[in-house]
N, C-alpha and C positions, 0 to 999 in steps of 0.2 A: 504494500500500500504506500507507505511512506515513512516516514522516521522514525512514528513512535511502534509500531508493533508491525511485523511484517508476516502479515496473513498469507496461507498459502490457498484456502477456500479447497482443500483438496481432501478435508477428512482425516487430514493428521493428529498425530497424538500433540503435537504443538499445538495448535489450530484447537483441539479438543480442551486442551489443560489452559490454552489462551482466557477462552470465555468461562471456564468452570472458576479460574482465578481471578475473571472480573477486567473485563476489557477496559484501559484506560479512558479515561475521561477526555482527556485531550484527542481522543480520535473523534469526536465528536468537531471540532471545531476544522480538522483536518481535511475529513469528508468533504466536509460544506466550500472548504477554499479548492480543493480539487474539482468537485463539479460546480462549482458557480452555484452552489443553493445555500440560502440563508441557515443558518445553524438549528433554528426553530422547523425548517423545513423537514431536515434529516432528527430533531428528536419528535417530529410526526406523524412522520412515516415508520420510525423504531415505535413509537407508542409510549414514548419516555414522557412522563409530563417537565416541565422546564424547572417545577419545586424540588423534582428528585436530581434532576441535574446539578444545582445549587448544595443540597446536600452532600451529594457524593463528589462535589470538586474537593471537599474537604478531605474525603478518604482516597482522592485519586482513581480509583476504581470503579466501574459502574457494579452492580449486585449479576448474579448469574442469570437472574431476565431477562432483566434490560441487555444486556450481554450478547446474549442468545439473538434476541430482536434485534440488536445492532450488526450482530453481524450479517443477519438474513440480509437487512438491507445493503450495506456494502458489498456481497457477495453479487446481486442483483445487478446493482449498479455496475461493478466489475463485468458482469452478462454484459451487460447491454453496452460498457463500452468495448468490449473485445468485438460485439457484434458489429457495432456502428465506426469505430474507430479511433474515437477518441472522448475525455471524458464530456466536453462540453455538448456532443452529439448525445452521446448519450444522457446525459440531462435533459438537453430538449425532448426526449421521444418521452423522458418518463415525466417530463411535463405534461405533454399534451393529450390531451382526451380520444380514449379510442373505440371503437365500436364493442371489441369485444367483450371493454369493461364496461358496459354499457355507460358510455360517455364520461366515465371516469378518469381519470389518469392515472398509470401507472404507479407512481409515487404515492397519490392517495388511497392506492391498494394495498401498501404493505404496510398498515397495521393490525392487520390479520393475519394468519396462518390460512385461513380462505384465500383472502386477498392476495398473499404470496403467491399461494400457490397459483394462481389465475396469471399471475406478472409472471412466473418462472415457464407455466405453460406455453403463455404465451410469446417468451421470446426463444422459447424451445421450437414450436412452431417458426417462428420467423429465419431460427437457423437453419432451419430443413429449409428452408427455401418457399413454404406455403405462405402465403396473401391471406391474411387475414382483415 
């Protein structure tokens, strides 16, 4: 990802002990400078309300939840810019509203496990090459 914790999104025992020990708090603000979205955007779409963000800047760590939902989102995002090619591409498409979420945006679908999984579908789909 970038400096502070270096995700492999691969199902690693790192990757695993990463979020179980509480993903840093400053990735949070990280995300947001990478793809061009406001920091309230990506704690969102994670489901983080912005009171526990403020809490846990004190402890450094987010809790194994919020963790978990952080990284779905970054994993995501990560999708979608390997798809598109870069990350600012990739921001735009998970901005914009699309049929399949029925007129949703991507970004406002991942804070759910539903929702993800519709965003993960659906850019499973777009990497096969189907038109949605």
């Amino acid at each position: 990802m970038g400096t502070v914790l270096p995700l492999r999104f691969d199902g690693s025992p790192t990757d695993v002990a990463s979020v179980r020990e509480g993903l840093p708090v400053e990735l949070i603000p990280e995300v947001a400078r990478r793809y061009g979205l406001d920091q309230q955007e990506v704690l969102e779409a994670a489901g983080i309300p912005r009171s526990s963000l403020h809490r846990y800047k004190g402890l450094g760590r987010l809790n194994r939840e919020q963790s978990n939902r952080l990284y779905r989102v970054i994993y995501l995002l990560r999708r979608a810019e390997d798809l598109f090619g870069s990350p600012q591409l990739a921001a735009s498409w998970m901005n914009s509203p699309k049929v399949f979420l029925h007129g949703s945006s991507p970004l406002a679908y991942l804070d759910t496990e539903p929702g993800s999984q519709a965003v993960e579908h659906l850019l499973g789909r777009l990497e096969d090459g189907l038109v949605t």
